[in-house]
C-alpha positions as CSV (number, residue, x, y, z in Angstrom):
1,X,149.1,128.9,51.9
2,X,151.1,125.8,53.3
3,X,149.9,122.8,54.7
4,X,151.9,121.7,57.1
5,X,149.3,122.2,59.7
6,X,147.2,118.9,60.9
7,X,143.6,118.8,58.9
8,X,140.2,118.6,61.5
9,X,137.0,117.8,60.9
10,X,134.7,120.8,61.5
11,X,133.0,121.0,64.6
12,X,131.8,123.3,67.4
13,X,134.3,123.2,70.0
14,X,133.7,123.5,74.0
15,X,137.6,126.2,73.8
16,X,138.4,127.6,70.8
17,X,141.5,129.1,72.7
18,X,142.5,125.4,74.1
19,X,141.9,124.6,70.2
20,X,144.1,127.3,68.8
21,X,147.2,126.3,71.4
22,X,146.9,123.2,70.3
23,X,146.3,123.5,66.6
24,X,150.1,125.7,67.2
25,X,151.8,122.7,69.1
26,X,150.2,120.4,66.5
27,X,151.9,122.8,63.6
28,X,155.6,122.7,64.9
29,X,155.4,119.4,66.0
30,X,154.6,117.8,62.6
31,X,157.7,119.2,61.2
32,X,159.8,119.3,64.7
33,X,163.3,119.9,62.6
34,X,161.5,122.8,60.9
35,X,161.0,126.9,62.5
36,X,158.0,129.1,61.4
37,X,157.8,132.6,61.5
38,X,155.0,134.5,63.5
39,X,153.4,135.1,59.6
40,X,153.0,131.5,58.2
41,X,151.7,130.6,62.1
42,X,149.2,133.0,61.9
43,X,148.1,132.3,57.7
44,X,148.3,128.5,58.2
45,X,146.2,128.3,61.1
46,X,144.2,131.5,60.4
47,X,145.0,132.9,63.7
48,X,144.8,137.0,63.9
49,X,148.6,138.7,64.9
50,X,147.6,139.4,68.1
51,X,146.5,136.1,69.1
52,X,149.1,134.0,67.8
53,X,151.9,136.4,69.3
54,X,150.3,136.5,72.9
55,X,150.5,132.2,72.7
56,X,153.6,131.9,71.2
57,X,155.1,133.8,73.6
58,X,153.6,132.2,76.7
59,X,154.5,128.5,75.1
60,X,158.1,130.2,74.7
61,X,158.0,130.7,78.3
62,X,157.5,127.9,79.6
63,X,159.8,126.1,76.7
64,X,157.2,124.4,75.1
65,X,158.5,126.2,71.6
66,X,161.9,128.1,70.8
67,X,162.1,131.3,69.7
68,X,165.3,131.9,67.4
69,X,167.0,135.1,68.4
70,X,167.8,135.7,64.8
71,X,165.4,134.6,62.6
72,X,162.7,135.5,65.4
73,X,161.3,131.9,63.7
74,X,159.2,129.1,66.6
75,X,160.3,126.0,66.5
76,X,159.4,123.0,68.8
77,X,160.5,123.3,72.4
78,X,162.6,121.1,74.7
79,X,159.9,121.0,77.8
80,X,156.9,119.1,75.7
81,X,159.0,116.0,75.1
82,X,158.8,114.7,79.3
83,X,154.8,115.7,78.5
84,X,154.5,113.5,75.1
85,X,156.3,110.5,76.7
86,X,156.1,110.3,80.6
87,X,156.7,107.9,82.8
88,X,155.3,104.5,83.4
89,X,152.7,106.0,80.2
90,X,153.6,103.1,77.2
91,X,153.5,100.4,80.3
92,X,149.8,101.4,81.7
93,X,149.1,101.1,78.4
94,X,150.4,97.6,77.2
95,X,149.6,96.3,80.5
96,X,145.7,97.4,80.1
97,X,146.2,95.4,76.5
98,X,147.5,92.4,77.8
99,X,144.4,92.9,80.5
100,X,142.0,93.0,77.3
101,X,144.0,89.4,76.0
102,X,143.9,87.5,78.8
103,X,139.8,88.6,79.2
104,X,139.4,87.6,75.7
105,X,140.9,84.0,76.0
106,X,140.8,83.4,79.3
107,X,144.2,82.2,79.8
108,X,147.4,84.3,81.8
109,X,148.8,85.9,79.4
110,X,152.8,86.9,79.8
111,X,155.2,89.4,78.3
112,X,158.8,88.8,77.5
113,X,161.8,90.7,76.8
114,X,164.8,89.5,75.6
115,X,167.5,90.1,78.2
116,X,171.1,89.1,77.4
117,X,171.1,85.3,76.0
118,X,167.5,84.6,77.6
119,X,163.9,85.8,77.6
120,X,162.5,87.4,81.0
121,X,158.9,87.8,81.9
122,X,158.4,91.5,83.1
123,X,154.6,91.8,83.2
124,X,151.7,89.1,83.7
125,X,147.8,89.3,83.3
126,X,145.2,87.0,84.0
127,X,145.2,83.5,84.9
128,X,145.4,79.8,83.4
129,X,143.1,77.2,85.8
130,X,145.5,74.1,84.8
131,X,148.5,76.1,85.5
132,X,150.0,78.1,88.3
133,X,150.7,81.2,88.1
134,X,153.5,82.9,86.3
135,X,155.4,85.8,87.7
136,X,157.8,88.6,86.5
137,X,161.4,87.2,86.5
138,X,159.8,83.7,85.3
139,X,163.3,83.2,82.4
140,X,163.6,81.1,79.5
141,X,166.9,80.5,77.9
142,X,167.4,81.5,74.6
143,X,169.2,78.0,73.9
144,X,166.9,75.6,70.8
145,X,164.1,75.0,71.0
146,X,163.1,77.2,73.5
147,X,162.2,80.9,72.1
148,X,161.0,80.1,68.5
149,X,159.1,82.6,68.3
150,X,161.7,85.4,69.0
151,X,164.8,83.4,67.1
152,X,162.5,82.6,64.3
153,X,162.7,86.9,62.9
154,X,166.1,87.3,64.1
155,X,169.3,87.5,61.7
156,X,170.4,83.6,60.2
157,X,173.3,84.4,62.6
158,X,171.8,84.4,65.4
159,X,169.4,81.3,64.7
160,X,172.9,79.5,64.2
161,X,173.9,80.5,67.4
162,X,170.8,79.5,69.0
163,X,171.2,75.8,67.7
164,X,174.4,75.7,68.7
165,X,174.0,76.3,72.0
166,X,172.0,72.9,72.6
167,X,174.9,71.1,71.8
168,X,175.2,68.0,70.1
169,X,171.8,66.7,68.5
170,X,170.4,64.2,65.8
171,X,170.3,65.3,62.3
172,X,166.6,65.3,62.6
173,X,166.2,68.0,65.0
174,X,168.2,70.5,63.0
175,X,166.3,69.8,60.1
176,X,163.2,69.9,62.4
177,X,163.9,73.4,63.8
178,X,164.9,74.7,60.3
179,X,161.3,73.9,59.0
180,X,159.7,74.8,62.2
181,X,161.5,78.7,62.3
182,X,160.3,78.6,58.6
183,X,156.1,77.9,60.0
184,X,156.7,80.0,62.9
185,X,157.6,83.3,60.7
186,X,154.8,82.2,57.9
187,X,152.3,82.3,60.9
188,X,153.1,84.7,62.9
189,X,153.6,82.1,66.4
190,X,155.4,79.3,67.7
191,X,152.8,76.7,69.5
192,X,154.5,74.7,72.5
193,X,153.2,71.1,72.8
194,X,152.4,69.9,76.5
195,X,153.8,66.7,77.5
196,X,155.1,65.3,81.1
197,X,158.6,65.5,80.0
198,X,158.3,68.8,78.5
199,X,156.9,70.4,81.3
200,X,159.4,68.8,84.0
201,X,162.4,70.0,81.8
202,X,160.3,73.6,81.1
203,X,160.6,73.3,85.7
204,X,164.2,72.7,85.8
205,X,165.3,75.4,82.8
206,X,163.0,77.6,85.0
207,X,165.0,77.1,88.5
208,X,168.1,77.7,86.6
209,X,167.5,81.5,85.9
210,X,167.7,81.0,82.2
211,X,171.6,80.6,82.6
212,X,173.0,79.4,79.7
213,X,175.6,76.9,81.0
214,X,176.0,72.8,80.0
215,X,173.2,71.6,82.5
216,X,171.1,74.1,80.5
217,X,172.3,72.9,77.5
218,X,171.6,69.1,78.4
219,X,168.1,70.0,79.3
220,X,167.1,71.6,76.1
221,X,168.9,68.9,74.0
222,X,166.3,66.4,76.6
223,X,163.4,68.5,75.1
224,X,165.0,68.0,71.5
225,X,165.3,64.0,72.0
226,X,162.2,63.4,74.5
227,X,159.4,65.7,72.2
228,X,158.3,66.5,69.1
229,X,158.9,70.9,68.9
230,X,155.9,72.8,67.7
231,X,153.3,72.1,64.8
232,X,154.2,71.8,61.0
233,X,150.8,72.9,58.7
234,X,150.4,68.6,58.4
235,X,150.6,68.4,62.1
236,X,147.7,70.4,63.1
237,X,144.3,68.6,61.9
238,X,140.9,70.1,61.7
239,X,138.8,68.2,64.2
240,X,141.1,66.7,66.3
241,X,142.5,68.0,70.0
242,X,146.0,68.9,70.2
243,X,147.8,68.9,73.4
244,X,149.2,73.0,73.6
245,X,150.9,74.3,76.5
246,X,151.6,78.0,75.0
247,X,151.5,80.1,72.2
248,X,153.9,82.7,71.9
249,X,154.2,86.0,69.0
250,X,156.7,88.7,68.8
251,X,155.9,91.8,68.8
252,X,156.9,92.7,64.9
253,X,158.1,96.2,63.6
254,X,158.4,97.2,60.1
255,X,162.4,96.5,60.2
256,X,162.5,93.8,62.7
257,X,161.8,92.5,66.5
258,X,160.5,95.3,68.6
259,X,162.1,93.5,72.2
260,X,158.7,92.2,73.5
261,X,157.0,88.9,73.1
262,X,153.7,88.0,74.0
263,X,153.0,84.4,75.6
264,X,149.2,82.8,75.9
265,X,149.2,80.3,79.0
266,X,147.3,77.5,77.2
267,X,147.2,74.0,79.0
268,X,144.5,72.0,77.5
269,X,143.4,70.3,74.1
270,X,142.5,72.6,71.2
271,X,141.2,72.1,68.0
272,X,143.2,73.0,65.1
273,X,140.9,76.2,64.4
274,X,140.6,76.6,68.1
275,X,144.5,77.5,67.9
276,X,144.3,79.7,64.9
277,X,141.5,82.1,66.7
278,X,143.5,82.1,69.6
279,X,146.7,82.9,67.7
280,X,145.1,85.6,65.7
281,X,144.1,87.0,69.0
282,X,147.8,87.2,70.0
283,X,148.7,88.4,66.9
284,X,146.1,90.9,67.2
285,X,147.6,92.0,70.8
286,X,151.6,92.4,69.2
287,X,150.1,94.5,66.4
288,X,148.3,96.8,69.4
289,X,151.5,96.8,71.3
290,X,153.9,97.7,68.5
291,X,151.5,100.5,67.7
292,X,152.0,101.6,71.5
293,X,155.8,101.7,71.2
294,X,155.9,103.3,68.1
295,X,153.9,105.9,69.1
296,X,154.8,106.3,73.0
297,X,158.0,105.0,73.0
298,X,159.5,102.6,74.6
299,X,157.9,100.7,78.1
């Protein structure tokens, strides 16, 4: 006997015909490359002749399965694939996530995706008190230091690029963003410190669209000279506040950046644990949302 066919725990179901439809769909679609003839159908799942034939033949109708001419073999159909990934589906879904985030830390939480040389906010939820709100469209050049946490898993050729396209800058800042892509990728999440003149800069980058031009440029490199970027492990001490704007994770597959980044609204003092709970929380939310993707597709 194979056993191809997905195992169930034993119960007493409300349709055993609903359950043998499905227990066929489930069958081809584990192995969708792969045909079956009416015989292994009806030994695998243990379904009489009769029974299997009559479903197989209404699925084949409405092209949920195949029926090869030759072989007289089912395979999986072309019509289930609009049912097993429709519309709007993987977006309900991350956006009732992000929902669940913002609830849980009680700040507006956003979601990125990389767009050309910048990062655009496509969905929002929640809200931040000491902030106003944030809105789809809301773009952040991809330019240093801005977009850590994305630049920090990419390719060492596109983190060169990324510096480069400040401009000009000390020494010191190169060799601060090398260290701080280094803690940002150990961690997980890049943590944005609040200060006046990052958040006047973070205002004009904002009305610029996320174009990366040389009034861009000038206004990251103001970021690079005027504040200290992010937190090194020495930098964040138990017991003490620390002034955080945002804290912002990727959304991590097992061969690289899935296109989405998450982004926690902070705006006030935390504690150095404070802002490892809430960055396992985020973490927590990417690791839900890649999950979602992988299994739905794409938003």
């Amino acid at each position: 006997m194979t056993t191809d066919a997905p195992q169930r725990t034993e119960r007493q179901s409300p349709s055993p015909p609903t359950d043998r439809v499905v227990a066929i769909m489930e069958l081809l679609g584990s192995t969708p490359q792969r045909s079956y003839s009416l015989a292994e159908i009806e030994r695998t799942l243990g379904i009489s002749r009769a029974t299997a034939h009559a479903i197989l033949s209404a699925l084949v109708g409405h092209d949920w399965i195949v029926r090869d001419h030759d072989s007289g073999h089912y395979s999986w159909g072309p019509a289930i694939a609009a049912l097993a990934r429709p519309a709007g589906a993987t977006s309900r879904r991350i956006r009732a996530r992000l929902g669940e985030l913002a609830a849980t830390i009680g700040c507006e939480v956003l979601l990125f995706q990389p767009q050309g040389d910048a990062l655009v906010v496509i969905d929002t939820a929640g809200s931040t008190a000491a902030s106003p709100a944030i809105t789809a469209g809301f773009t952040v050049p991809l330019v240093a230091p801005f977009g850590r946490e994305y630049i920090a898993f990419s390719t060492p050729e596109a983190q060169q690029a990324w510096l480069d396209r400040v401009g000009p800058t000390e020494p010191a800042f190169v060799t601060r963003m090398t260290r701080v892509l280094a803690r940002v990728r150990d961690r997980g999440y890049a943590i944005e410190r609040r200060s006046h003149a990052f958040g006047r800069v973070y205002a004009a980058l904002h009305a610029l669209s996320g174009e990366i031009d040389a009034i861009t440029a000038r206004l990251a490199g103001a970021v690079a000279d005027l504040t200290v970027v992010d937190f090194l492990d020495d930098e964040l001490i138990d017991g003490n506040d620390h002034t955080v704007a945002t804290i912002s994770a990727p959304v991590l597959a097992g061969t690289g950046v899935i296109p989405l980044t998450i982004t926690a609204v902070v705006v006030q003092p935390l504690t150095a644990e404070a802002v490892t709970a809430l960055g396992s929380e985020i973490l927590a939310a990417t690791v839900d949302i890649k999950d979602l993707v992988n299994t739905y597709g794409d938003a």
